[in-house]
C-alpha positions in Angstrom: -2.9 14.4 -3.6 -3.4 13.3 -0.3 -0.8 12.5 2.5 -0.4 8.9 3.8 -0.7 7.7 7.7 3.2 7.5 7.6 4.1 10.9 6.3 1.5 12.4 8.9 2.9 10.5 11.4 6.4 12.0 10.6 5.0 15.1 10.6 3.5 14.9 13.6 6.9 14.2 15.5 8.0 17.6 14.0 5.0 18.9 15.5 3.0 19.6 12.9 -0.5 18.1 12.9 -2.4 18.0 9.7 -6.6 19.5 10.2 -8.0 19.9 6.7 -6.6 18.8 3.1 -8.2 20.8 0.3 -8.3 19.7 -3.0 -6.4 22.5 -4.2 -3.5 20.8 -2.7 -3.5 23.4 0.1 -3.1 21.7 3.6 -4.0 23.5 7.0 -2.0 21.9 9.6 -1.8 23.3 13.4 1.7 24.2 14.6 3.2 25.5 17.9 3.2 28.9 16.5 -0.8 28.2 15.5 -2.4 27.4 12.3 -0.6 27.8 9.2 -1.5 26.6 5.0 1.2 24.5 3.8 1.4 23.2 -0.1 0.8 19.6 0.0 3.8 18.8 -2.1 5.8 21.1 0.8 4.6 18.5 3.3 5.3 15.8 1.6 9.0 16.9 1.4 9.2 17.7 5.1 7.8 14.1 6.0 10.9 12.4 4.2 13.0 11.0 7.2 16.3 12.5 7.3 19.7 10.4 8.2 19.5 10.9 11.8 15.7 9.0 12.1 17.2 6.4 9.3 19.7 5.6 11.9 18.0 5.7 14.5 15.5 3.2 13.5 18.6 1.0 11.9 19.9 1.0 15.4 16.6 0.4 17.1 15.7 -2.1 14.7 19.1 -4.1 15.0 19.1 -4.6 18.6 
């Protein structure tokens, strides 16, 4: 259960940055705070745009 380019890329403007995905579906992922092991399916839930970015990119993408 690995994480696509997009979904890192989301995750990356939250400021998390994904280092090693194990196959136990634990992710290590570097953080402002410092390293920290996330559950792959947690990531994958905090790398769904939320209505503000939808928006955004409507706007963006309308102009």
């Amino acid at each position: 259960m690995s994480l696509s380019i997009k979904q890192r890329a989301q995750l990356r403007t939250k400021g998390i940055i994904v280092r090693i995905e194990y196959a136990s579906g634990t992710v290590l992922c570097s953080t402002p705070e410092g390293d920290r092991y996330y559950a792959a399916g947690d990531l994958k839930q905090l790398a769904k745009p939320g209505f503000c970015d939808r928006l955004t990119a409507w706007i963006g993408g309308a102009a």
